[in-house]
TIMAR-995681 format. One record per residue (C-alpha): y negated, x negated, z negated. Coordinates in steps of 0.05 Angstrom, whole numbers, plus 32768, in hexadecimal, padded with zeros to 4 digits. Layout:
# TIMAR-995681
YXZ
...
This chain:
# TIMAR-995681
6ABA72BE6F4F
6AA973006F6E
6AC6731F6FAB
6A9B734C6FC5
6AD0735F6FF2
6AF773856FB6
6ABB739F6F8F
6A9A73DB6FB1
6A5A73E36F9C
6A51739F6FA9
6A7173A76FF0
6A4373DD7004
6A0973B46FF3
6A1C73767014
6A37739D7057
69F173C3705A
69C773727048
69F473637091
69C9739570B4
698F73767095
6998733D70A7
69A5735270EA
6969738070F2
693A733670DB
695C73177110
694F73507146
690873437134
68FF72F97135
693B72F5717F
692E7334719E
695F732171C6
69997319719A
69DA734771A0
6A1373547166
6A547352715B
6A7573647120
6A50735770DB
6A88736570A1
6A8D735D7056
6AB3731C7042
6ACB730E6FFE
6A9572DA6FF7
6A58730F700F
6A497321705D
6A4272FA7098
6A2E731670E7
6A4372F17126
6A0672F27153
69FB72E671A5
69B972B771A2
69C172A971EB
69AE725E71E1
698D725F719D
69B27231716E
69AD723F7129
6996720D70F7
6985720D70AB
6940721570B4
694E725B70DD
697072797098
692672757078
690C728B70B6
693672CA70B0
693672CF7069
68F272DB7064
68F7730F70A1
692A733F707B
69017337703E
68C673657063
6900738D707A
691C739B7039
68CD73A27024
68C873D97053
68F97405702A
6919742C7068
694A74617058
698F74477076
69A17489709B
69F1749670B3
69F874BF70F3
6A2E74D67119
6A3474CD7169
6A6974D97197
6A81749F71CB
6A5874AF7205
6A1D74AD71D1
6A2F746871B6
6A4274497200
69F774637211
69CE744C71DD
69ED741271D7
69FD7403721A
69DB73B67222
6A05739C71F6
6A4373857207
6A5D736F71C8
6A4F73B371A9
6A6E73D871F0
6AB173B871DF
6AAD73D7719E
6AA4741271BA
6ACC741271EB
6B10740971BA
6AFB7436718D
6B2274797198
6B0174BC71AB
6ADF74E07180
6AA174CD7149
6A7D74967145
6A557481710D
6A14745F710A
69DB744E70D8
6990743E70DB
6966741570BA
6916742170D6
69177402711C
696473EB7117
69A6740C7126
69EA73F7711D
6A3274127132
6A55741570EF
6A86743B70C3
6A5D742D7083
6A5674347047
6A0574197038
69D674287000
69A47455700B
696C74297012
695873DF702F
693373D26FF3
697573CD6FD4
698873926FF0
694C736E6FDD
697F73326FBC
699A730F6FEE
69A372C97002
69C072A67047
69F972797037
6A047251706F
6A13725770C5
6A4F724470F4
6A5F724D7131
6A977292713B
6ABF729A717C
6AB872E0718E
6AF3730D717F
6B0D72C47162
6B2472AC71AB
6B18726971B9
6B107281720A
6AD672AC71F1
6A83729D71E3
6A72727371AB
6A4B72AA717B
6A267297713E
6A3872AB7101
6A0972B070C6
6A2472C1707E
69FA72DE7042
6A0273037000
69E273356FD5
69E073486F91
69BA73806F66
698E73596F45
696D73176F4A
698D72FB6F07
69D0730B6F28
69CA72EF6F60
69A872A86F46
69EA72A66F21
6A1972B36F60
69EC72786F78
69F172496F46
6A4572596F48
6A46724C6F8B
6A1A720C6F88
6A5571F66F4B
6A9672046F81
6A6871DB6FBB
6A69719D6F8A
6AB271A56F71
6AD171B96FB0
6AFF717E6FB7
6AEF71756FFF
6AAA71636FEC
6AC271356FAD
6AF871156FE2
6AC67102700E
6A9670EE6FD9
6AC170BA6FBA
6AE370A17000
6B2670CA6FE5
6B3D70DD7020
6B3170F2706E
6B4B711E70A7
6B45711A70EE
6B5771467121
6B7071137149
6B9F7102711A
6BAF714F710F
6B98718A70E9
6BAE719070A4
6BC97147709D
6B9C711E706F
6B9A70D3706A
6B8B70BE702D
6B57707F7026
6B6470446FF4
6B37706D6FB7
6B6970A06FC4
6BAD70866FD0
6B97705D6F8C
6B9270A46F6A
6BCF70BF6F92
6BF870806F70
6BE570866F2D
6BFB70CC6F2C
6C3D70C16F54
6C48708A6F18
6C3070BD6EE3
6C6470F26EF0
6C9E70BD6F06
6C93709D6EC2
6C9D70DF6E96
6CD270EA6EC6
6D0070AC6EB6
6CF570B56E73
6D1A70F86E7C
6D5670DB6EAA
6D3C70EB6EE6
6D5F70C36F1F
6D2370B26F55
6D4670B36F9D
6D2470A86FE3
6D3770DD701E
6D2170E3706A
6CED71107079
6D0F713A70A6
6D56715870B2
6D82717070E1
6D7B71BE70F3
6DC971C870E0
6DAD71AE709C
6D8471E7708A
6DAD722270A8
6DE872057072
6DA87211703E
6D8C724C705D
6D4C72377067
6D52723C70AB
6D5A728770AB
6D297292706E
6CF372647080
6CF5724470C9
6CAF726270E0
6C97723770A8
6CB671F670CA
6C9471D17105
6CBD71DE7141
6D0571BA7142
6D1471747174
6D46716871A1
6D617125718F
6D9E711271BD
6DD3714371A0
6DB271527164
6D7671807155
6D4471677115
6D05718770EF
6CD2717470C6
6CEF71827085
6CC471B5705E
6CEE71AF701B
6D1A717A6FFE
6D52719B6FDF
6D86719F701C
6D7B71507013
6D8A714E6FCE
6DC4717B6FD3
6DDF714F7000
6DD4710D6FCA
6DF571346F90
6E3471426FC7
6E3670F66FCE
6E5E70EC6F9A
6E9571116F6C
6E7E71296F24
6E93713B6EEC
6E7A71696EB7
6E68712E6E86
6E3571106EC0
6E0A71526EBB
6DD1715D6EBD
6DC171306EF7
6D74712D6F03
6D63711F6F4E
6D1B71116F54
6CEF70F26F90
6CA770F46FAA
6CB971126FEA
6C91711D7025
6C91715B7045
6C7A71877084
6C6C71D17088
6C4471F270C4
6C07720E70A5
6BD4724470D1
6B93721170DE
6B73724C70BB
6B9772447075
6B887201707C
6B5B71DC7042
6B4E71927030
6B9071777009
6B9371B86FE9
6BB671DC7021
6BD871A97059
6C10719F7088
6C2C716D706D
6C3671587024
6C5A71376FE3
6C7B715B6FBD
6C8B71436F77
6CD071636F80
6D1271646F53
6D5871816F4A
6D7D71876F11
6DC571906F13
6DE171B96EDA
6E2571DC6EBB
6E07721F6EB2
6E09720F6E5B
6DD771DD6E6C
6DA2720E6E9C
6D7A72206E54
6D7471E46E3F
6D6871C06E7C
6D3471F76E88
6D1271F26E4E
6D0C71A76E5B
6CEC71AB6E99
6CB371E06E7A
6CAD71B86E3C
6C9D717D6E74
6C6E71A96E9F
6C4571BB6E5A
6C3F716C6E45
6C2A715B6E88
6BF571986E81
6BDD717C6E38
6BD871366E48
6BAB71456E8C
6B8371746E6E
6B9D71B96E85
6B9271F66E6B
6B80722D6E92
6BC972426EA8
6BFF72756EAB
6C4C72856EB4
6C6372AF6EE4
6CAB72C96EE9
6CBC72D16F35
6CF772FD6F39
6D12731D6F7E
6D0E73616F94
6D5273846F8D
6D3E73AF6FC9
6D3673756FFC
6D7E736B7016
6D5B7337704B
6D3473057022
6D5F72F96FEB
6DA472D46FE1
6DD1731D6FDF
6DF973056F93
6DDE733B6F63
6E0873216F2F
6DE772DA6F3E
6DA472F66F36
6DA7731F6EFD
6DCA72E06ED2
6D8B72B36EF1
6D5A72DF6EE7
6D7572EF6EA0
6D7D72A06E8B
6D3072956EA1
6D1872D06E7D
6D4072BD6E36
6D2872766E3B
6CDF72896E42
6CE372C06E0A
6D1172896DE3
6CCE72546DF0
6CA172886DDA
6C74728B6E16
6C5472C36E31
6C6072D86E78
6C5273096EB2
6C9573236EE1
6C8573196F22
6CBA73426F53
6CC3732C6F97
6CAA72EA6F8E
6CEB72C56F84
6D0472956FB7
6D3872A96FE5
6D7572806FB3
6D5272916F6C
6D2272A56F3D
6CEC72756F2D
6CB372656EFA
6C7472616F12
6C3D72346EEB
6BF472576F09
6BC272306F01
6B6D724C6F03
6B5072136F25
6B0572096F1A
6AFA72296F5C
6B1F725A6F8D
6B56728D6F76
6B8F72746F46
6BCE724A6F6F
6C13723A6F57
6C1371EC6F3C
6C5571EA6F23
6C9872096F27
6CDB720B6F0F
6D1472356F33
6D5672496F23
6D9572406F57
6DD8725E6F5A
6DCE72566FAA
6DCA721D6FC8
6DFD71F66FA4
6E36722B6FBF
6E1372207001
6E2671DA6FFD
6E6A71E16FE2
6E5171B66FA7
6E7A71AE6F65
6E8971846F26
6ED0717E6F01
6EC971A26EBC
6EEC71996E89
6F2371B46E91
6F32718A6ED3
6F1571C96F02
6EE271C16F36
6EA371EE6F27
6E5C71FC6F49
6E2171DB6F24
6DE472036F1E
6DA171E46F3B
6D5D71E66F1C
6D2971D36F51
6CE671C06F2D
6CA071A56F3E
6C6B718D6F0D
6C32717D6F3A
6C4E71AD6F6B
6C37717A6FA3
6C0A71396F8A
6BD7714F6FCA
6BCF71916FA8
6BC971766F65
6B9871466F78
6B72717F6F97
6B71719D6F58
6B5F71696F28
6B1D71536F4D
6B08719D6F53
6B1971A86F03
6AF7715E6EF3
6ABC71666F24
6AD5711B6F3A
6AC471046EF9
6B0A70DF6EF8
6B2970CC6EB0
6B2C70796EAB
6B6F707B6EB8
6B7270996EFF
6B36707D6F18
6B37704D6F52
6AF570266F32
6AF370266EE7
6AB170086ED9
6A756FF76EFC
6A4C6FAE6EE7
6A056FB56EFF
69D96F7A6EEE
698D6F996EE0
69706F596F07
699B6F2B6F2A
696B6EF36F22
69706EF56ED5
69B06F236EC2
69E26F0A6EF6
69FE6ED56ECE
6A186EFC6E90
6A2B6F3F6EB3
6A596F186EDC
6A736EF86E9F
6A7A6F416E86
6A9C6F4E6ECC
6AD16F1C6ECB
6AE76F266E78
6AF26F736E91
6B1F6F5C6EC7
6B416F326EA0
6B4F6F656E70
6B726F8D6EA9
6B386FBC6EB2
6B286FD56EFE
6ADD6FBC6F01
6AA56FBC6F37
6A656F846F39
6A2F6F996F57
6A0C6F656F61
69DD6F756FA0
69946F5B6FA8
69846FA66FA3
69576FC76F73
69796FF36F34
6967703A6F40
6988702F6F85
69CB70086F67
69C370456F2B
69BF707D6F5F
69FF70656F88
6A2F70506F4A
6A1A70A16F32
6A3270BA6F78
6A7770996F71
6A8270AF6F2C
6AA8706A6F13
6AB070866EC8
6A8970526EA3
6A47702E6EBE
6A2C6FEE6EA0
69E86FDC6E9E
69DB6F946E8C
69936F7B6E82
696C6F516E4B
69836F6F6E10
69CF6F686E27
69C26F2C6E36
699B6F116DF6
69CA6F366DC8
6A0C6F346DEB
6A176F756DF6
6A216FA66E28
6A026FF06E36
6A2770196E53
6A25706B6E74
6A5E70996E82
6A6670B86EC1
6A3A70F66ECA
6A0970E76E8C
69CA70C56E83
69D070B06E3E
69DA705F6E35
6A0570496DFB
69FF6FF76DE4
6A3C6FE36DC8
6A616F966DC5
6A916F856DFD
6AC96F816DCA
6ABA6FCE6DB9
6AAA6FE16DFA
6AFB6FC86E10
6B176FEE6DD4
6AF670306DF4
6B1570256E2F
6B5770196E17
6B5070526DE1
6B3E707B6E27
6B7D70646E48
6BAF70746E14
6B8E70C06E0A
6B8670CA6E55
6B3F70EA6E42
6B26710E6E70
6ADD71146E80
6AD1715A6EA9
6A8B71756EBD
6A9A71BE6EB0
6A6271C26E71
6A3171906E8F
């Protein structure tokens, strides 16, 4: 995706398509004042005073086709240079532009012209209007001024423009791909999940379609997980403060908490992590080197305070599950135990279809005496251990320094979602700290008390983000095995077809399949238009010939082409779906 932000011819030409834009809309609302009209990564946008003009879609053609006679006209775009008292003067009946002024120190002030329009700015702009002939308005909102809720209510209008025409149809087209597979949009779609603002910001409740999804995965991962050992356990979600000063958190992270609570003579927070939790579990009982490694593993739900700005669907919340572990190891056992846990991250990646992704090495910064856990011996044996067993494995990797957490290095799984920048899914991180934090030990063999070593790890990272992720990569095309409805029954005519497709219905339930009937008094393009908006992965259409023949036709989600097939075959492709996990994504259709 391109950020015009970054690229600067492409900058230039968007920030000089703002004063277009804003010299259409001096012509159609003469009365219309400006604040600030800057590049963005996604193109250019202007906040506008309409006085009581409310923008609506049809007002983007409106002024579309006005800064298409503007960029017609081919003006020159002409910089000049004016001093304060120059700029306070000629734009003196506008406030929004005065304030500007007014905080700007003494000394030059630059303008530019376009024909009848001027503009305080520092610039660069092409040469010409006719240069930003290819342009298209995105969408409106409303914009506080100078982002204060106590201020007026501007309007913001957003845009972007590109060279040529063939460009910018395909900046289009990309953008029309991330509006469909922008999980928000799925989520509400397919009655996934909801927020309200009553409830709180950043705190999604997930409906049944969703909590279905949110189970299957949760059983997913805890199944590959017993088969390794893990030990599933079941924690509170918050803690007392004396809990995470012991960890360190408190120092390292507490403006990422929500604030602490005064509880009789005891002061909790929301946990944002679980490993103080689980530190405390392994302390629970006494050890000895033969038990390790002990695998603690839970679903756990956790709360970190989030800007409303950062905020996105399920994607980015303030509260979460993460699919959380810690592994309790002699220090022989971190390679091994290591390589385990990335041989485990790669299977889960295979079977669910994953494969644009990368490792990251997150080592500290030696120079930050603050951040990091002050043991340079400690680090450099971490760091060391990770590195070997990623060269051992074979896999390539980039050194990231600085990134560490504040007790260890950590490997970092980034993933290229279909949309957005690249996030980190999974991670695995290496901990000398935490267990001398909590005094923790295990008897080795020689009858001495020692300090395990932990390995924190996530596979999904949290299941809200992975979720996030796997209806943006699938376009909410859901494989059979995660989706809430598995197949659709639609008689062609109830008055004839009714009989058998229920027949059809009930042998798929019996066979353990998840199975809708639509059998509504409604006609079929209405019944075919509805099953393609909720994406179930297979859609039967019964008429006639099923019925004569005793067969069924059936369409996968997302295509149009009808396959006939016997029920018996029909149930061995849905099993044979099951057992491969096949996924069915929209990214070539």
């Amino acid at each position: 995706m391109i950020n015009f932000k970054e690229n600067e011819e492409l900058s230039k030409l968007n920030h000089s398509c703002a004063h277009l834009m804003a010299q259409a809309i001096k012509h159609l609302y003469p009365e219309a004042k400006f604040w600030v009209g800057p590049v963005v990564e996604e193109g250019f946008y202007y906040d506008i005073d309409l006085g009581d003009k409310k923008i609506v879609e049809e007002d983007l053609d409106a002024i579309e086709k006005e800064m298409k006679k503007c960029a017609k006209d081919s003006k020159n775009i002409i910089r000049k240079e004016i001093s304060k008292e120059e700029a306070l003067e000629m734009f003196g009946e506008d406030p929004y532009k005065v304030d500007l002024i007014e905080r700007m120190e003494d000394g030059t002030i630059t303008c530019y012209s376009q024909g009848d329009f001027t503009d305080l700015c520092r610039g660069p702009h092409v040469e010409n209007t006719k240069l930003c002939k290819n342009f298209k308005l995105t969408k409106f909102s409303g914009a506080y001024w100078k982002g204060d809720s106590n201020n007026k209510m501007l309007q913001r209008i957003y845009g972007v423009c590109l060279p040529t025409p063939e460009e910018l149809e395909a900046h289009l087209a990309e953008l029309e791909e991330m509006k469909q597979r922008d999980h928000r949009k799925i989520g509400k779609d397919l009655d996934i999940f909801m927020v309200s603002d009553l409830v709180g910001k950043g705190m999604p409740m997930y409906l049944p379609n969703g909590y279905f999804i949110w189970e299957q995965l949760e059983n997913y991962i805890k199944g590959k997980e017993k088969a390794l050992g893990y030990l599933h356990v079941l924690t509170p979600p918050l803690g007392n403060v004396e809990l995470y000063k012991t960890s360190g958190h408190w120092d390292h992270y507490k403006d990422n908490m929500f604030p602490k609570m005064d509880v009789e003579d005891e002061e909790f927070v929301l946990r944002p992590m679980n490993c103080p939790h689980h530190m405390m579990i392994y302390s629970n009982s006494i050890h000895s080197y033969r038990d390790l490694p002990i695998r603690i593993a839970e679903i756990a739900r956790d709360c970190r305070f989030e800007t409303s700005g950062s905020l996105k669907g399920i994607e980015r919340v303030r509260t979460f599950c993460q699919n959380d572990s810690h592994i309790f190891v002699t220090p022989e056992q971190i390679e091994q135990e290591f390589s385990s846990v990335v041989n485990l991250i790669l299977d889960t990646y295979k079977e669910l279809g994953i494969e644009n992704f990368r490792f990251e090495l997150s080592l500290r910064d030696p120079e930050d005496k603050v951040k990091y856990y002050p043991d340079d011996e400690m680090w450099n044996n971490a760091e060391s251990t990770l590195r070997n067993v990623l060269n051992d494995l074979g896999y390539d990797y980039v050194e990231k320094i600085g990134e560490a957490a504040f007790y260890g290095p950590k490997l970092d799984v980034q993933v290229k979602p279909a949309i957005g920048p690249e996030y980190t899914l999974s991670t695995c991180q290496l901990d000398f700290c935490l267990p001398m934090r909590f005094e923790l030990n295990y008897i080795d063999s020689n009858g001495e008390k020692k300090t395990p070593v932990v390995l924190h790890r996530a596979v999904f990272g949290t299941i809200d983000r992975f979720m996030a992720f796997y209806l943006e990569e699938t376009k909410g095309y859901l494989p059979l095995w995660l989706a809430p409805k598995q197949v659709e029954v639609i008689p062609v005519n109830i008055q004839y077809h009714e009989e058998y497709a229920a027949s059809v219905y009930e042998a798929l339930k019996n066979a353990g399949f998840r199975v809708e009937f639509d059998n509504r008094n409604e006609k079929l393009g209405y019944k075919l238009r509805e099953s393609v908006i909720k994406k179930i992965p297979y859609m039967l259409i019964l008429g006639q010939n099923e019925v004569d023949n005793k067969t069924i036709s059936y369409r996968r989600a997302g295509s149009e082409e009808t396959t006939t097939v016997s029920l018996e075959e029909f149930i061995e492709l849905l099993n044979s779906d099951l057992v491969n996990k096949t996924r069915y994504d929209k990214k070539s259709k």
